[in-house]
C-alpha positions in Angstrom: 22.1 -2.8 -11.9 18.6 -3.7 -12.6 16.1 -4.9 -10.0 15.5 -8.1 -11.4 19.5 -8.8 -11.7 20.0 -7.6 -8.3 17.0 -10.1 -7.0 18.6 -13.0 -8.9 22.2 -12.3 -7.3 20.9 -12.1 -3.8 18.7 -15.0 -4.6 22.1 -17.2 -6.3 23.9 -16.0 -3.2 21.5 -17.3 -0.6 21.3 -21.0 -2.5 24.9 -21.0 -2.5 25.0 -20.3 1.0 22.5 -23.7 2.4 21.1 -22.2 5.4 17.3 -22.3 5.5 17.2 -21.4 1.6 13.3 -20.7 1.8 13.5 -19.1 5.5 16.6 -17.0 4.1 15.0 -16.1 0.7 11.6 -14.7 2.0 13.1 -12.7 4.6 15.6 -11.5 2.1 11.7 -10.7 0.0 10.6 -9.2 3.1 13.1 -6.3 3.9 14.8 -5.8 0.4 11.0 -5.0 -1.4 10.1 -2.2 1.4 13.0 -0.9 0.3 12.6 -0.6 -3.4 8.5 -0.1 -2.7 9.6 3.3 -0.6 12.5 4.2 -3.6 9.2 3.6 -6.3 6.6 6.2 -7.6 2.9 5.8 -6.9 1.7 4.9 -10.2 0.2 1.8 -10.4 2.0 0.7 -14.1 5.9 1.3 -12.6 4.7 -1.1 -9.1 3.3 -3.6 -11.9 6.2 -3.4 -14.0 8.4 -3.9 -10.7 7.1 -6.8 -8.8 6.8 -8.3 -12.2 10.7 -8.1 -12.7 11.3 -9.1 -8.5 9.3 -11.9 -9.4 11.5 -13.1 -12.7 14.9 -12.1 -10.3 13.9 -14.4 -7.6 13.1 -17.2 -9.8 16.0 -17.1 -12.3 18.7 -16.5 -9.3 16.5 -19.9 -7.5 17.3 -21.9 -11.0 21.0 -20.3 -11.7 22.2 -21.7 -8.2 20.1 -24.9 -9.1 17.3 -24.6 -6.3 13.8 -25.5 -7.1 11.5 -22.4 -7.5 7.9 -22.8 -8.3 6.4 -23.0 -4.4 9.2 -20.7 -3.5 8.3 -18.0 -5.8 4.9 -18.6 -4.9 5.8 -17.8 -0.9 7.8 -14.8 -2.6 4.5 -13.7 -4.5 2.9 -13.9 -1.1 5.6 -12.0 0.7 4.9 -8.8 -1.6 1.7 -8.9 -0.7 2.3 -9.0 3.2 5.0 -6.5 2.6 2.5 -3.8 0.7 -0.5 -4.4 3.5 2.0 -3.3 6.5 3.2 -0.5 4.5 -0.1 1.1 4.0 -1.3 -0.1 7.5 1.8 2.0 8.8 1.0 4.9 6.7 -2.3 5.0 7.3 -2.0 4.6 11.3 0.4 7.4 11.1 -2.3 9.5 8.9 -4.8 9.0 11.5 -2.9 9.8 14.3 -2.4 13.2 12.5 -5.7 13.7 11.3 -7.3 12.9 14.8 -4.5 15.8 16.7 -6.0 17.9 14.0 -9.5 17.2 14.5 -9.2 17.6 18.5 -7.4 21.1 18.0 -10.5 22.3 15.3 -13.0 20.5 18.0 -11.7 22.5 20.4 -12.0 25.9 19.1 -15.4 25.3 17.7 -16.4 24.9 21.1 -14.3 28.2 22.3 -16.4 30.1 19.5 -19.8 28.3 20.0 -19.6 26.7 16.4 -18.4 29.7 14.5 -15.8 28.6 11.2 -15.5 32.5 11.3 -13.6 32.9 14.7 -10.8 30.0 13.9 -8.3 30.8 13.8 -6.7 30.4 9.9 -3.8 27.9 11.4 -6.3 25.7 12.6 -8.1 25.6 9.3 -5.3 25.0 7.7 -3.8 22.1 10.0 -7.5 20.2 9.5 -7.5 20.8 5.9 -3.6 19.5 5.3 -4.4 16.4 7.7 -7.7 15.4 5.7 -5.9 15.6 2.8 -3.1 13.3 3.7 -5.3 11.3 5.0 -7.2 10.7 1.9 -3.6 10.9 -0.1 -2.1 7.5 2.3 -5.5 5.8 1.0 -5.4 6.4 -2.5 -1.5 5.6 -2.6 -1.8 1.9 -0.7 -4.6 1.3 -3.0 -2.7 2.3 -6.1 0.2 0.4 -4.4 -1.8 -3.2 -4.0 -3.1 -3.0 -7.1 0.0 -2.9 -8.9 1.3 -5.7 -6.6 -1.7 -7.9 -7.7 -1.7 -7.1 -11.4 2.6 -7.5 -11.3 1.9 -10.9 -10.0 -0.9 -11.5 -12.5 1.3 -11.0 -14.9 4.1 -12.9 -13.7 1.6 -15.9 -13.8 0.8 -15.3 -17.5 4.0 -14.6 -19.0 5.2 -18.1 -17.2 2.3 -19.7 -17.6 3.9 -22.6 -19.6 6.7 -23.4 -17.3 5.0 -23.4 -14.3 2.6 -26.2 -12.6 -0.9 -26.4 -12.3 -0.9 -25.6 -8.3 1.7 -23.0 -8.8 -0.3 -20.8 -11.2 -3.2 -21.4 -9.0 -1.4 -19.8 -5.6 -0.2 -16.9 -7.8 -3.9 -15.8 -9.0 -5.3 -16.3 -5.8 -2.2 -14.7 -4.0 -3.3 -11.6 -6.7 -6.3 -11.7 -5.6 -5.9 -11.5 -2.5 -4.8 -7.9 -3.3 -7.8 -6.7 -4.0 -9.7 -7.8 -1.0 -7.0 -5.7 0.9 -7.5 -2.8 -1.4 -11.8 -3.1 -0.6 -10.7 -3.0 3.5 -8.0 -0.3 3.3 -11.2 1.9 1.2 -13.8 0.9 4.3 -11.0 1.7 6.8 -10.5 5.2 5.4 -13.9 6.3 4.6 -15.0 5.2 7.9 -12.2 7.6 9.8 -12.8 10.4 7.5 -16.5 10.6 8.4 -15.8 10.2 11.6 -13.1 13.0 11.2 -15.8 15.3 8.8 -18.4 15.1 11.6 -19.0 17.5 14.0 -22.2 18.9 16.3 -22.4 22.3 15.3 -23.9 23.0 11.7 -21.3 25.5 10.5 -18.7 23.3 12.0 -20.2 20.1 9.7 -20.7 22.6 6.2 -17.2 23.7 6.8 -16.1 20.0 6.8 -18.3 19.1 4.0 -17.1 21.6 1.5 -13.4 20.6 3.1 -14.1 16.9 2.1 -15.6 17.8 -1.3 -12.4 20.0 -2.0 -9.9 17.3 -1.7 -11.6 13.6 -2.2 -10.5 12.3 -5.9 -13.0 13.6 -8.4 -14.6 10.5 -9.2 -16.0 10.5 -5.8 -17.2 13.7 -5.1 -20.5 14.2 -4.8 
């Protein structure tokens, strides 16, 4: 079965059912969306594609069990939205935490070898260089993640641009676009740990770092 029949028969279920349709139909939104987020790829085009199709399932099941759907879907469109942001804000928390062990443990021996890259030990190179890189991996992922959300939502708008209502079309754009102001404060929250992360005291501590960030940052933003 398809996402967006799934969606419609959970959403056709939940009408049928009468209790707290809208309360009912975005925490359904809330938990069942994580889920198929975490089951997805990280290209942008297959998120697009999806929440495009979530989108169609919750509003066809709405209208099949005869329940109204334009402010609903709207709350839905804002749901996936929510949903994305907490999944990268978990990932990236968790990344941190890694990357910050990691930096405390290269810290530490930099110190032991009065700033020497030479006399650390290959493991703790390695551990700083794998954390960095995650690191940087989490942020370009949630990005990628948020802006398939906003354009799937985009284009949820267009393609039922006819059927829906003025104030409806409105909330999706706007819920869209609220996706890329996340994707801007997910890029400052990242950049501003990894410099923190890349900085260090001694000089051959701060070139190793350097080349290490110029290694693994995406291409377009290397220097």
């Amino acid at each position: 079965m398809g996402i967006k029949e799934r969606v419609k028969n959970n959403m056709e279920k939940i009408v049928v059912k009468g209790h707290q349709v809208d309360q009912e139909v975005i925490s359904f939104v809330e938990e069942d969306y994580a889920k198929t987020l975490d089951d997805l790829g990280k290209g942008t085009d297959t998120i697009k594609e999806t929440t495009l199709e979530y989108l169609e399932g919750v509003e066809e099941g709405l209208k099949a069990a005869g329940h109204k759907s334009g402010e609903l879907v709207s709350k839905a469109a804002e749901a996936l939205v929510e949903v994305s942001r907490d999944l990268d804000d978990r990932g990236v928390d968790t990344a941190k935490k890694i990357a910050l062990e990691a930096g405390n443990v290269l810290n530490t021996a930099l110190e032991k070898s009065k700033g020497s890259m030479d006399s650390v030990a290959e493991k703790t190179k390695e551990q700083m260089k794998n954390a960095y890189a995650r690191l940087n991996e989490v942020g370009e992922a949630g990005k990628s993640r948020l802006k398939g959300v906003g354009e799937g939502i985009k284009a949820y708008a267009e393609l039922k641009k006819g059927g829906l209502k003025d104030e409806t079309r409105a909330s999706l754009h706007k819920t869209a676009d609220r996706s890329k102001v996340l994707i801007e404060g997910l890029a400052r929250s990242t950049e501003e740990h990894s410099k923190a992360l890349l900085s260090h005291s001694s000089k051959k501590g701060a070139e190793w770092l350097n080349k290490l960030a110029d290694k693994i940052k995406p291409e377009d933003e290397r220097r």
